[in-house]
C-alpha positions in Angstrom: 26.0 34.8 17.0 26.2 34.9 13.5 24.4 31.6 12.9 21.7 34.0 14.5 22.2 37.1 12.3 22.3 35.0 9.1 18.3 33.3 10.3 17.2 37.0 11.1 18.8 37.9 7.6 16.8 35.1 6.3 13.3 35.9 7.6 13.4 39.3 6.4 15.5 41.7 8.2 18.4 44.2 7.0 22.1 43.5 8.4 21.8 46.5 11.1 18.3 45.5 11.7 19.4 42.0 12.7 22.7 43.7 14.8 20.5 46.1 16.7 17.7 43.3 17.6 20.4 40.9 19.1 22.3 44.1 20.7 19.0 45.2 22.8 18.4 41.6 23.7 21.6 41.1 25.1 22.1 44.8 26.7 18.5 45.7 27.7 16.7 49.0 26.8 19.0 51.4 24.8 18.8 54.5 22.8 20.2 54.9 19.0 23.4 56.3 20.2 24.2 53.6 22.5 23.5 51.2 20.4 25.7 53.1 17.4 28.5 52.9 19.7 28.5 49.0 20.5 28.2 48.3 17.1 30.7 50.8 15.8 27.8 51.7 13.0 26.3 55.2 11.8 23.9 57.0 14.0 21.8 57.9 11.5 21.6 54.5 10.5 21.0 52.7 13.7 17.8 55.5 14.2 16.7 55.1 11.1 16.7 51.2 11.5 15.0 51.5 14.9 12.0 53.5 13.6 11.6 50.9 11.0 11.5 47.7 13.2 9.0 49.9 15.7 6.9 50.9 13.0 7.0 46.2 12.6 6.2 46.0 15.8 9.9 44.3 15.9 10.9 46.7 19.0 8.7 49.1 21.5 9.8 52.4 22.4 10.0 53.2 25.6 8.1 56.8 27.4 10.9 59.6 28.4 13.8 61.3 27.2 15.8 60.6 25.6 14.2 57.6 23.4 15.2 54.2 24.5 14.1 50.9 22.9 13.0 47.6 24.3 13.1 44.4 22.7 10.5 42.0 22.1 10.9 38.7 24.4 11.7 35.7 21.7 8.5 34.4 22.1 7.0 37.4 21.5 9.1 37.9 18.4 8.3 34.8 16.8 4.8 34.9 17.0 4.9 38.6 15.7 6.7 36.9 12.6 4.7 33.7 12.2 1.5 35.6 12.0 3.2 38.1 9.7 4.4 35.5 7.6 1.3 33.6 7.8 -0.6 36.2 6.4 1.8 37.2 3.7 1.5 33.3 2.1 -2.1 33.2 2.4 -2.5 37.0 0.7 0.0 35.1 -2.3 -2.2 32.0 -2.6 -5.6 33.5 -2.8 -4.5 36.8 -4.7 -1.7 35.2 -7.3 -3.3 35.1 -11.0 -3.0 31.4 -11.3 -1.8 30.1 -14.7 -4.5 29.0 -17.6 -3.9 27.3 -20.6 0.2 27.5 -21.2 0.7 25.7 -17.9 1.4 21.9 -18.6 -1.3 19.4 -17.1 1.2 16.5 -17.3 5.0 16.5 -16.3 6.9 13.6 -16.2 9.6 12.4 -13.3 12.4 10.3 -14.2 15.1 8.8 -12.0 14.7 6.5 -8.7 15.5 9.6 -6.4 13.6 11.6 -8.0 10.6 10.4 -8.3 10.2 8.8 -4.7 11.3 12.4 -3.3 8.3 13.4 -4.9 5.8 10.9 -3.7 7.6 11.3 0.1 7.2 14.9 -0.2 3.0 14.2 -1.5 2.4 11.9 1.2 3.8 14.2 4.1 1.7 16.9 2.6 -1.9 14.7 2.4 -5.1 16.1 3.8 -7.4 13.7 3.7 -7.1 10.8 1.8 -4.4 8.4 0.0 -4.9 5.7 -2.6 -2.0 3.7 -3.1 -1.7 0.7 -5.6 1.6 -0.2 -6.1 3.7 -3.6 -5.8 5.3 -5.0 -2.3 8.8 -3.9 -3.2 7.5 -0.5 -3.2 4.9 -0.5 -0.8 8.1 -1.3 2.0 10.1 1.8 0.7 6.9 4.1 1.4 5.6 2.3 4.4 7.0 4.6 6.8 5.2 8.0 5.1 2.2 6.0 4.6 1.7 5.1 8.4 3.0 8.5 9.5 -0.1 10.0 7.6 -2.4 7.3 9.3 -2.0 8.7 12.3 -2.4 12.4 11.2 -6.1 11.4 10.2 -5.6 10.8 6.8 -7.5 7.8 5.2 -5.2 5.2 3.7 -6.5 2.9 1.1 -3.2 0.2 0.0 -3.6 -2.4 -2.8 -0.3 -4.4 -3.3 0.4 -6.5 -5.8 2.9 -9.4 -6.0 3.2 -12.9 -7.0 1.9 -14.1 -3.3 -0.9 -11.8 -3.8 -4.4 -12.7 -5.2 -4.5 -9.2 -7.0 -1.7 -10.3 -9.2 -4.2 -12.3 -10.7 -7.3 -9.8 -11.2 -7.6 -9.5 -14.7 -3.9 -9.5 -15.1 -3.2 -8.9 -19.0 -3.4 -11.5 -21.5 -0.3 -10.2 -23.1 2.0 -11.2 -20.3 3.0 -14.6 -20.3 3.5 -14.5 -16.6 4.0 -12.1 -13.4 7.9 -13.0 -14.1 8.1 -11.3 -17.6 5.3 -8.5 -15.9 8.1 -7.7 -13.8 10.9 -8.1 -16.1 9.3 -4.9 -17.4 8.6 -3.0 -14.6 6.3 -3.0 -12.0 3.8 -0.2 -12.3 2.9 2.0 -9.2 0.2 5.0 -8.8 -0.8 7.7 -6.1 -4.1 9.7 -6.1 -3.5 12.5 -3.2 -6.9 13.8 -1.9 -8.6 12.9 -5.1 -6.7 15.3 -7.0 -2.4 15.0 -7.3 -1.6 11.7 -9.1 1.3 9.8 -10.0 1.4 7.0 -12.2 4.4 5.0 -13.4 6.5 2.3 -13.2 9.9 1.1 -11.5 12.4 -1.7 -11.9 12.8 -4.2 -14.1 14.8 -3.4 -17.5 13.3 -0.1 -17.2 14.7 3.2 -16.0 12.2 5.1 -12.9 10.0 7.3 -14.8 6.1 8.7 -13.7 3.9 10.9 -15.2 2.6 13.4 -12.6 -0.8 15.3 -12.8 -3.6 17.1 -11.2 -5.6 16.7 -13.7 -9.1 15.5 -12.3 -9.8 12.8 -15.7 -6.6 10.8 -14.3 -7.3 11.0 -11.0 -11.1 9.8 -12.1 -9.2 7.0 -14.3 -6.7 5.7 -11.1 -10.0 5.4 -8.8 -11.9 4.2 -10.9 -9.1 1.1 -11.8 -8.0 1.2 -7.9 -12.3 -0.2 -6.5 -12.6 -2.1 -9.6 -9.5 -4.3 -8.4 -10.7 -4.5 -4.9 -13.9 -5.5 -5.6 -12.9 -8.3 -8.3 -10.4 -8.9 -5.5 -13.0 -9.3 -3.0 -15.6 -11.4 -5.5 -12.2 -13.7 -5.7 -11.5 -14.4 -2.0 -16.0 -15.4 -1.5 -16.0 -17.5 -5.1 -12.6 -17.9 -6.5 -13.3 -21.1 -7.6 -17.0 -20.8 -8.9 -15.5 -17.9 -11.0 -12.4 -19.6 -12.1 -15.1 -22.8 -13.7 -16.9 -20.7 -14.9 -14.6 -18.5 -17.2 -11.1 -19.8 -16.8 -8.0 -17.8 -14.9 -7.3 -14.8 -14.6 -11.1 -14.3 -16.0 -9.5 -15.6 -19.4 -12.8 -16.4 -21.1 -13.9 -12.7 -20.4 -10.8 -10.6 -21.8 -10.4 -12.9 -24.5 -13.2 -11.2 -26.0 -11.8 -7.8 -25.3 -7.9 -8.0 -26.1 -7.2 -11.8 -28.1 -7.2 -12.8 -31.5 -9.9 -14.9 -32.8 -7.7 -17.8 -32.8 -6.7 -17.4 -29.1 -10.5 -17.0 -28.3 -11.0 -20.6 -29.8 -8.2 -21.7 -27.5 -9.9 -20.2 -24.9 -13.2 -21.3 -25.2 -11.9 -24.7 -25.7 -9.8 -25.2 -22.9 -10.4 -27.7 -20.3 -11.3 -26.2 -16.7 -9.7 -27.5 -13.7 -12.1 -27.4 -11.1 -9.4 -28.2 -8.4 -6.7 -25.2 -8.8 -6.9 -21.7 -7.9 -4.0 -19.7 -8.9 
């Protein structure tokens, strides 16, 4: 009973309000004084209390004399609050001035717990569409979430990266000496939630969990645009790997070289000898 009281409490009615609901549900049609006397409360109160869950549509009143009341069935009850409820929260979302200029565009999310509650809590709330790039030791933490929203309709689009997987290779930096010191440092995960909520960050390693979280449409722009620019080198890779590895080098070496080397390591680069015969 009072587990009851406490949920009625919580979805917006007074103490007696909640009292006198239960009471009529469990003792039929009654009028204020009856009611006053089971619950050993104030008339005045319980009439008082009456009129106002009426006037909610809460109870009806019955025809006659004296006034009795009749509760609503539960179903009734519920769908009387839902729609209530329902059109309270849109009111509040279309009607609430909404924050300009003070309101941060960036927050950031440190902590393991933290910040994968926060993605879980995204994923579960996607509309239409998901793009997740993150590595495999991630990928099998969120796996669950991710096929959950696949089969609400929402579009999924994965790229996982990993030493066993040819994306570790698509124009991986020059600056890491390997995927083993790439992880050492993290491995770096993002989330674009219907082309506007992203997360971007990075997790394990020496480092502690942290993300930057936005909604701010330039990194959202940014994480698409670097999520189909991997899959399509990715793609190019798995029709002409080794064409493309002759003709400039792994991990498209002669390429960046131009972009992120010293002149000295462009040298190297340009004189190194190909092998026609691996593929990394």
């Amino acid at each position: 009973m009072e587990q009851l009281l406490n949920h009625l409490r919580n979805l917006g009615f007074t103490e007696i309000e909640s009292k006198i609901m239960v009471d009529l549900a469990e003792h039929g049609p009654a009028g204020g004084y009856e009611v006053a006397k089971r619950l050993g409360a104030s008339r005045s109160n319980v009439y008082a209390a009456m009129q106002r869950l009426e006037r909610q549509g809460a109870l009806h009143r019955g025809t006659g004399e004296p006034v009795r009341y009749i509760s609503l069935k539960p179903e009734e009850l519920t769908r009387m609050i839902s729609s209530r409820v329902e059109a309270s929260l849109a009111y509040v979302e279309k009607s609430l001035p909404r924050p300009e200029g003070d309101a941060a565009p960036f927050h950031s999310v440190e902590g393991d717990k933290e910040v994968l509650e926060q993605v879980v809590r995204k994923l579960a709330q996607a509309e239409s569409e998901i793009v997740v790039d993150v590595w495999r030791e991630e990928a099998s933490l969120l796996r669950e979430e991710l096929e959950a929203a696949e089969k609400r309709g929402v579009r999924v689009l994965w790229a996982c990266d990993g030493p066993d997987n040819g994306l570790a290779r698509t124009l991986a930096w020059k600056g890491w000496k390997g995927v083993g010191e790439r992880k050492r440092g993290g491995r770096k995960f993002s989330f674009v939630i219907d082309r506007e909520w992203c997360m971007l960050g990075m997790r394990g390693g020496e480092m502690n969990t942290q993300a930057v979280v936005t909604a701010h449409p330039v990194m959202a722009e940014l994480l698409l645009h670097h999520f189909s620019q991997e899959m399509v080198l990715y793609e190019l890779e798995q029709d002409m790997g080794r064409e493309l590895e002759t003709k400039y080098g792994p991990y498209f070496g002669r390429i960046q070289s131009k972009y992120i080397a010293s002149d000295a390591e462009l040298s190297e680069a340009e004189e190194a000898p190909r092998d026609e015969n691996t593929l990394e």
